[in-house]
One Martini backbone bead per residue (centre of mass of N, CA, C, O) as a GRO file, in nm:
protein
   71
    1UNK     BB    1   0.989   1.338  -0.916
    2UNK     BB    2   0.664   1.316  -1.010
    3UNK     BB    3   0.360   1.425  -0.920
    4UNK     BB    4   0.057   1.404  -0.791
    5UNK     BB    5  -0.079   1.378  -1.023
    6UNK     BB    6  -0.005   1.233  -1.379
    7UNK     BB    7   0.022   1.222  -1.693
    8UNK     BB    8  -0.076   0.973  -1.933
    9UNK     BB    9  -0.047   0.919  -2.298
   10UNK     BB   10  -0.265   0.764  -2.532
   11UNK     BB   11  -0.435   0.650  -2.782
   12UNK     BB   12  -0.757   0.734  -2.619
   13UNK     BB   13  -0.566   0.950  -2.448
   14UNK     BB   14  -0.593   0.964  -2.081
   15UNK     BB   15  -0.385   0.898  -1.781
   16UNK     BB   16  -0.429   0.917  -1.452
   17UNK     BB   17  -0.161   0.893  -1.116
   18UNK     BB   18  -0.211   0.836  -0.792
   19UNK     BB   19   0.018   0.599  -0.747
   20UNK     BB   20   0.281   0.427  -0.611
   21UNK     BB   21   0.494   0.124  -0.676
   22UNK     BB   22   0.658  -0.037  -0.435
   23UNK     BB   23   0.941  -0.235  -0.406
   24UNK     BB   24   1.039  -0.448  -0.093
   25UNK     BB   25   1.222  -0.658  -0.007
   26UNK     BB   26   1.209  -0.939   0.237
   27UNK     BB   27   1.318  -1.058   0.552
   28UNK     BB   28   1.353  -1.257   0.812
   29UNK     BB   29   1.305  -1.017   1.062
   30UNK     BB   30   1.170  -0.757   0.963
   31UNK     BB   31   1.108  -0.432   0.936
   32UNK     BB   32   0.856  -0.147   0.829
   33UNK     BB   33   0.773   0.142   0.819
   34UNK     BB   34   0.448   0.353   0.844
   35UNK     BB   35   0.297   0.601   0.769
   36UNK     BB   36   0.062   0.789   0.827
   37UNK     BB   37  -0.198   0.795   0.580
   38UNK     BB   38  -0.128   0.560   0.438
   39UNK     BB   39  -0.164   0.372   0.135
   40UNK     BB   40  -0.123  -0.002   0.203
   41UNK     BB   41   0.021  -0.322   0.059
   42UNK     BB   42   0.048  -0.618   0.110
   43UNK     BB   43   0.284  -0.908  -0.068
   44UNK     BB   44   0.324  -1.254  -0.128
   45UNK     BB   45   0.519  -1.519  -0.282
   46UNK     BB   46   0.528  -1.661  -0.003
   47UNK     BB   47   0.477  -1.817   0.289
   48UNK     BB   48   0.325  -1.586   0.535
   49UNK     BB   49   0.426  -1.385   0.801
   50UNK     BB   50   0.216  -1.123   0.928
   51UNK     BB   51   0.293  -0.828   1.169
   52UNK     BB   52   0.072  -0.606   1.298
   53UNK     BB   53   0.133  -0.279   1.414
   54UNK     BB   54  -0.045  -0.038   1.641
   55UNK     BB   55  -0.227   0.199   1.720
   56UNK     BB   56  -0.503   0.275   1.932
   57UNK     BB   57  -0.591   0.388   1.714
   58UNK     BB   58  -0.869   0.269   1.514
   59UNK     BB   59  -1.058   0.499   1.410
   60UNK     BB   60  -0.826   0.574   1.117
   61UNK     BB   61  -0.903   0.289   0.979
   62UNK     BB   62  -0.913   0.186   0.611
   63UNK     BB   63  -1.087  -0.021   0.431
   64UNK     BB   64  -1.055  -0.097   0.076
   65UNK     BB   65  -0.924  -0.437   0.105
   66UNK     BB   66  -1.056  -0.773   0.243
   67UNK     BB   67  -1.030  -1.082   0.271
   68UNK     BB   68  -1.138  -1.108   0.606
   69UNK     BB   69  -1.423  -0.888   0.629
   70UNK     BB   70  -1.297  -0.642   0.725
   71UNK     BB   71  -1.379  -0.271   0.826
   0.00000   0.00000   0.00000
């Protein structure tokens, strides 16, 4: 696996990769952990309950981008 960032060259120069995008179909009543510190998001292809739970730190969270207004 290639190291984070990495360089792909373009024909207008080229573009460094700070990211990967991992997909993982979940099934009703699966659990998945993410480690501390991790930046991610959850994304529905049908009408889903998503059961978010967290450490009391709440002082940690970063919210990136949030249709609900939360910050």
């Amino acid at each position: 696996m290639t190291a984070l960032p990495y360089r792909v060259e373009k024909p207008w120069g080229h573009e460094l990769i700070w990211a990967r995008m991992i997909e993982r179909p979940m099934s009703q009543g699966a659990a998945f952990h993410i480690e501390p510190k991790v930046i991610h998001q959850f994304e529905a292809v049908v009408p889903t309950d998503l059961l978010e739970a967290s450490t009391p730190e709440i002082d940690d969270v970063v919210r990136l981008k949030d249709r609900y207004g939360r910050v």
